[in-house]
C-alpha positions in Angstrom: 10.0 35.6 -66.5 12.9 37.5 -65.9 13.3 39.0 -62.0 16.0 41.9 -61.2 19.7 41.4 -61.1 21.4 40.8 -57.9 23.4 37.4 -56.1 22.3 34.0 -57.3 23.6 30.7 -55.3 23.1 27.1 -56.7 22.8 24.7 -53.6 21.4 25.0 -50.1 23.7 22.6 -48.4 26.9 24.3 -46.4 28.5 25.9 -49.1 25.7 27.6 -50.3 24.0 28.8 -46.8 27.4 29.8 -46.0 27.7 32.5 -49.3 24.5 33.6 -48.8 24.9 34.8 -45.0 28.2 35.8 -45.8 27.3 37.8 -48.7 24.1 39.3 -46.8 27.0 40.3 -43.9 28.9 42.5 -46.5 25.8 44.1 -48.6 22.9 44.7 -46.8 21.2 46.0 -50.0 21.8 43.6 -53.2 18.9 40.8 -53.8 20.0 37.2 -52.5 18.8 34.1 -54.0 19.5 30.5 -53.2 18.3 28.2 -55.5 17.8 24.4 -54.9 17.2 21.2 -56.2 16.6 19.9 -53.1 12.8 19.8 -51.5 13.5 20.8 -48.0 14.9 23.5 -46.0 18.6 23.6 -45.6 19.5 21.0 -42.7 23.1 19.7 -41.2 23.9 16.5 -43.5 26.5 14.4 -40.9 23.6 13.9 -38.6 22.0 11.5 -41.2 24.2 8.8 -41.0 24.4 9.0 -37.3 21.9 10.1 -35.0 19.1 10.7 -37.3 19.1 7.0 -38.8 19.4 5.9 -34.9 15.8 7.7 -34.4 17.9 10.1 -31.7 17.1 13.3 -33.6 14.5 14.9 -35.6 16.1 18.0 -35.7 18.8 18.4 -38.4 17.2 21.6 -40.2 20.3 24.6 -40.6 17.7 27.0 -40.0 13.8 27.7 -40.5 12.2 29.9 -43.2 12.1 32.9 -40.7 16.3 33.3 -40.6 15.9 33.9 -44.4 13.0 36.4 -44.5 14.5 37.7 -41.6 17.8 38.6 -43.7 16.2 39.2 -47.0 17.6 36.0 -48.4 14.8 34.4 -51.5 14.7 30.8 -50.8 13.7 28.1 -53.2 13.7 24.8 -52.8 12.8 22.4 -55.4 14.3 24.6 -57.9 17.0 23.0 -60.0 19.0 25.0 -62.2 18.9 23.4 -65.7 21.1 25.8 -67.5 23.4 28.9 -66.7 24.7 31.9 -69.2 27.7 33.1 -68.6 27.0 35.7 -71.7 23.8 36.7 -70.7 24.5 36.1 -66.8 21.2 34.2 -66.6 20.4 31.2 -64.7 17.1 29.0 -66.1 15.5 27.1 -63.5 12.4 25.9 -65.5 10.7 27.9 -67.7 12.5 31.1 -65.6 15.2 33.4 -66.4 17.0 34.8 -64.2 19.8 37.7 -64.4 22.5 37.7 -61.6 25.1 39.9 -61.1 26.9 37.7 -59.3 26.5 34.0 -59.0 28.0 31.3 -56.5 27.9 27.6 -57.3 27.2 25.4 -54.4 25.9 22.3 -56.2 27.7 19.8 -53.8 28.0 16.3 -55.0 25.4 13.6 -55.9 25.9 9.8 -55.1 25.1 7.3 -57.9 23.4 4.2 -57.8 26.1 1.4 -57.9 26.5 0.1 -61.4 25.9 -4.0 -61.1 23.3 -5.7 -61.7 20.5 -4.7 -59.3 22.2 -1.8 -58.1 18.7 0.4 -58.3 17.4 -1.9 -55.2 19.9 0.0 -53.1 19.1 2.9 -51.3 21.0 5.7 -51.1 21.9 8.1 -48.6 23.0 11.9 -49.3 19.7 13.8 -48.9 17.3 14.5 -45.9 14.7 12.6 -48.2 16.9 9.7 -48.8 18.1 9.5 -44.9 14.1 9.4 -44.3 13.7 6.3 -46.8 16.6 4.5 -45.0 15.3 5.3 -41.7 12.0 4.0 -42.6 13.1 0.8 -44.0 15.2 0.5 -41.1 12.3 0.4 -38.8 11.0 -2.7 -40.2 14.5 -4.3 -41.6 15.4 -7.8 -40.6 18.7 -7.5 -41.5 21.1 -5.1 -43.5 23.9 -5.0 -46.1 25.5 -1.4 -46.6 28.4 -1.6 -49.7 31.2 0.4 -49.4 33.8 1.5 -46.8 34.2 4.9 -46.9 33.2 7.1 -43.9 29.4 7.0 -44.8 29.4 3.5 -44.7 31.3 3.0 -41.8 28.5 5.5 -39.9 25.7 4.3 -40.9 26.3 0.3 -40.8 27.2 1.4 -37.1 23.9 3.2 -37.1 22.2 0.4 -37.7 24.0 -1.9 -35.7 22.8 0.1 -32.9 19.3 -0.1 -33.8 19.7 -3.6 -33.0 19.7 -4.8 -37.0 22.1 -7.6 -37.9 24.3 -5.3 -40.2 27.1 -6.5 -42.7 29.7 -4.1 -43.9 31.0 -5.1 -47.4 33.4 -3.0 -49.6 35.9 -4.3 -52.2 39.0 -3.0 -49.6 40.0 -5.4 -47.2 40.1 -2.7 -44.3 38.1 0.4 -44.0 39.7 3.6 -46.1 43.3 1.4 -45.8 44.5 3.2 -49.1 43.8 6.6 -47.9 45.1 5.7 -43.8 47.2 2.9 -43.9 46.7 -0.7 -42.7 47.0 0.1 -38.7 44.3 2.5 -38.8 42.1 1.3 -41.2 42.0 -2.1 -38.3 41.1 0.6 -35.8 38.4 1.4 -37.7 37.3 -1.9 -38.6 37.3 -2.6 -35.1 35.2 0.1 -34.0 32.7 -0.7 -36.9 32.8 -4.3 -35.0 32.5 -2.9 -31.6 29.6 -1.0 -32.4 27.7 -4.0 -33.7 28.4 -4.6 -37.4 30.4 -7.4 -39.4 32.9 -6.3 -41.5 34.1 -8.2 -44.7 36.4 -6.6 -46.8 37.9 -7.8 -49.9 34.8 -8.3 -51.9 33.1 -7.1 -54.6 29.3 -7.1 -55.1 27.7 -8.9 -58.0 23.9 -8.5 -58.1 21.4 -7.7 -55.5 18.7 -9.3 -55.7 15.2 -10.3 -53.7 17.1 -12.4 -51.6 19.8 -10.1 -50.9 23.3 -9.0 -51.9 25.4 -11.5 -53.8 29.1 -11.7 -53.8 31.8 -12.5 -56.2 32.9 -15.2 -53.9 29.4 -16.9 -54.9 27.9 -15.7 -51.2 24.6 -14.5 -50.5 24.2 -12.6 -47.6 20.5 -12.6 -46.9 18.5 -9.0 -46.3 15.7 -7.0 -46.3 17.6 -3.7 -46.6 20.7 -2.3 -48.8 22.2 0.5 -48.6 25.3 1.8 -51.3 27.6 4.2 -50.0 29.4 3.9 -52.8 30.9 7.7 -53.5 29.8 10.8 -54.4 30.0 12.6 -57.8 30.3 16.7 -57.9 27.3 18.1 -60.0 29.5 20.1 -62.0 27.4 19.5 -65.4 25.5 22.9 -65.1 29.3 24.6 -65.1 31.2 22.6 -67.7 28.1 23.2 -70.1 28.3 26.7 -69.1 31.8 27.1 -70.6 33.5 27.0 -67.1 37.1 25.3 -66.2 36.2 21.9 -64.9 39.2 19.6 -63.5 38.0 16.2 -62.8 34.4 17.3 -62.3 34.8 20.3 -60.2 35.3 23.9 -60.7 38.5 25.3 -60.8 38.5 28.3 -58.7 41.4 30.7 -56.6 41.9 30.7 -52.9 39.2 33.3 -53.5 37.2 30.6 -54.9 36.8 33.1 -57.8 36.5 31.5 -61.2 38.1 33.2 -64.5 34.7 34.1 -65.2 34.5 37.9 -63.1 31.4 38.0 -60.5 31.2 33.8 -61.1 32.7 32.1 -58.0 32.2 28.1 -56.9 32.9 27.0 -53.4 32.6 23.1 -51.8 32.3 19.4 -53.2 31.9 20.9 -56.5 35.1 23.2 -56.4 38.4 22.3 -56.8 40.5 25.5 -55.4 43.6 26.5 -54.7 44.5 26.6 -51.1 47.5 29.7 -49.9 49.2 27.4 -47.8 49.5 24.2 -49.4 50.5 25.9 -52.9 48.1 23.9 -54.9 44.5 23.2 -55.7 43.1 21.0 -52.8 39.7 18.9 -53.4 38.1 18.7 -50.2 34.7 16.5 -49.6 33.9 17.7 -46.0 31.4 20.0 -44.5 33.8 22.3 -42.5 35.9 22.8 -45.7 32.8 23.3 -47.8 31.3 25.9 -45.1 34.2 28.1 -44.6 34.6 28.3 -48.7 31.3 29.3 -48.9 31.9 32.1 -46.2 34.9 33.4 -48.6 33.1 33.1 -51.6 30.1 35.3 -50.4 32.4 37.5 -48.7 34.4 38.4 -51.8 31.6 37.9 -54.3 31.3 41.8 -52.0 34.3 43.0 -53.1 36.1 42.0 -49.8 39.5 40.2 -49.9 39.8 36.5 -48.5 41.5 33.8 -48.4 41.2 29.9 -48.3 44.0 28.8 -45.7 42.6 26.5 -43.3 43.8 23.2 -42.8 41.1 20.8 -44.3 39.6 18.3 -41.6 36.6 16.7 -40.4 35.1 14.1 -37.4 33.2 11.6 -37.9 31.4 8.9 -35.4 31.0 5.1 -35.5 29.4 3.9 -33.1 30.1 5.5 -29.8 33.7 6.9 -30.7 34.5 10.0 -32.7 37.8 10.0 -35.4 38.9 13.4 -36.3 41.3 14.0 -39.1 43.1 16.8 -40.5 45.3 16.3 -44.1 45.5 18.1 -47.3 44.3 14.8 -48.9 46.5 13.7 -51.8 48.7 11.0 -49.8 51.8 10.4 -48.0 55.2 8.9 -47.9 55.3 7.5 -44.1 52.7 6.7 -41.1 53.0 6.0 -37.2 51.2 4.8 -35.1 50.9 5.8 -31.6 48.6 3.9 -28.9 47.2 5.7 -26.2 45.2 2.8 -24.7 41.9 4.5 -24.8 42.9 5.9 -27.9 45.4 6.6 -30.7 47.2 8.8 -33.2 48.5 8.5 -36.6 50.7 10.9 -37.8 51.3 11.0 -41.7 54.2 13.4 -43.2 55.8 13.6 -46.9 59.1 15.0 -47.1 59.6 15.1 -43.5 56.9 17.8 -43.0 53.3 16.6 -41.8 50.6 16.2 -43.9 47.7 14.6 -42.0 46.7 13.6 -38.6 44.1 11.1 -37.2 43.2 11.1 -33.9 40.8 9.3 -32.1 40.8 10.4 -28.2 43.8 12.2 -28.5 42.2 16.0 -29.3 45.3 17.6 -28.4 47.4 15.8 -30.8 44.4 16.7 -33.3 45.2 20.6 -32.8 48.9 20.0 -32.8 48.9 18.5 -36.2 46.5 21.2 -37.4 49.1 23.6 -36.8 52.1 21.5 -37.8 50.6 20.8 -40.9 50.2 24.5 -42.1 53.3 25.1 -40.7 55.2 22.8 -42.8 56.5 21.5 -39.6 58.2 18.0 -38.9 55.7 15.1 -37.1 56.5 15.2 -33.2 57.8 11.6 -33.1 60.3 9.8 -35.1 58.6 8.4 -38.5 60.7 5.9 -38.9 
């Protein structure tokens, strides 16, 4: 089978929504396809962690089947791609071959079960599918163990916590994300993974799961009925690199454009690593704002308009009851302060005296501000020493 030529888009999470209604914006005539390896409709991924695992919300989908028929956008789910030719411009999802003109690869990333013994007893949680597994052991869970620090983790053993599930927090860090914050504000956020119900211990590193439950290299067991590895993410950049397309630590390399040096071939989110016009350099971003506004550019100049990728990457995310927001380009920094606020505080983070990230948590103005001074190139506000 071979259907007419026109826009193909690998991926129906944020990135790939985002091409398609930005591409359909700027050419109301050219065929839009999204294919996905996914089995729903496109839905909002940060409520799974959060108030879909609490039971709060149902309602996650991105839009319903009507928004795409409505906009002449062909949408198939449980579609994976298998193989793409950049000669023949084909995509081959099955036993189908299909010719693009243009193509935009959205693949996101794909999280992996943890690699020790027992690992496949964990759930995992990137998918609506997978958040309804967890969900659904959680309603019958005695107790929980989630592996690894990272934001995810932090969410969802807060999640759980509050649906009243005695909920340990292990990762092999001693404090939540310390490496990537610093040891002041990974204790805030230990703290508010405490205060919304879960233990934290950090430090360890996980040596088998088993029927019992999740067994440590200090020779503990902690006893549960539910596991849950939020171990990482991988992009799914296989389809590209066998393609014959630049890959950089398992993404795409792409412009600010999030043009590839293929012509009419762009990538945009988790699985593109592009260059951003203000920082200078190629940026890997892992957030759904980031991945959302690079899927606007890459649809909009898959058209033959001009864009640019110069927004400050950031995201929020919730544990518990309180909301951390965080702006940074991501690849460190020299110096970090600290700054109270009673009901809140703000870290400012800078590398040769400019700043380069800001984490807030009840401090929104201080949020903005660092936006700006960050793609300014501008000094932190305090004294950093």
């Amino acid at each position: 089978m071979v259907t007419q030529p026109g826009a193909i888009i690998v991926g129906s999470g944020p990135a790939g929504v985002a091409a398609a209604e930005s591409f359909r914006d700027h050419d109301a005539d050219t065929p839009v396809r999204i294919f996905s390896a996914d089995v729903d409709l496109p839905y909002a991924r940060p409520p799974l962690s959060k108030e879909y695992l609490r039971g709060e919300t149902d309602d996650v989908a991105l839009h319903a089947q009507r928004w795409f028929d409505e906009r002449a956008i062909e949408f198939r789910c449980d579609a994976p791609v298998d193989r793409i030719d950049i000669a023949e411009r084909t995509v081959h999802v099955g036993d189908q071959r299909h010719v693009f003109d243009t193509l935009i690869l959205a693949c996101g990333a794909a999280p992996e079960p943890p690699p020790f013994p027992g690992g496949r007893r964990a759930l995992l949680l990137r998918s609506l599918a997978d958040a309804r597994a967890l969900r659904d052991a959680a309603g019958t869970a005695g107790s929980a163990v989630v592996i690894g620090s990272g934001f995810i983790g932090c969410e969802a053993a807060a999640s759980l916590a509050q649906r009243g599930i005695p909920t340990t927090l292990v990762a092999p860090e001693p404090l939540p994300q310390e490496k990537r914050l610093g040891g002041e504000a990974a204790a805030r956020l230990r703290d508010l993974v405490a205060e919304a119900g879960a233990r934290h211990v950090g430090g360890v590193s996980v040596q088998e799961i088993t029927d019992a439950g999740v067994r440590l290299d200090s020779g503990v067991t902690i006893d549960c009925d539910l596991v849950l590895a939020a171990t990482g993410v991988s992009p799914q950049s296989k389809i590209a690199a066998e393609a014959g397309l630049r890959v950089h630590e398992s993404r795409v390399v792409v412009g600010s454009d999030m043009a590839t040096s293929v012509p009419g071939v762009y990538a945009a989110g988790d699985v593109a690593l592009a260059h951003h016009e203000v920082a200078g350099r190629r940026v890997a971003t892992e957030h759904w704002q980031d991945a959302a506004d690079q899927g606007t550019i890459a649809g909009a100049c898959a058209t033959g308009q001009q864009m640019k990728w110069d927004k400050v990457p950031g995201f929020w995310t919730t544990i518990g009851d309180a909301t951390v927001k965080y702006h940074a380009w991501g690849d460190g920094y020299e110096r970090s302060r600290m700054l109270d606020h009673g009901d809140g505080f703000t870290v400012w983070y800078d590398s040769g005296d400019t700043v380069v990230g800001v984490l807030t948590y009840n401090a929104d103005d201080d949020y903005d501000l660092g936006e700006r001074l960050i793609a300014e190139g501008r000094p932190a506000p305090v004294p950093m020493n």
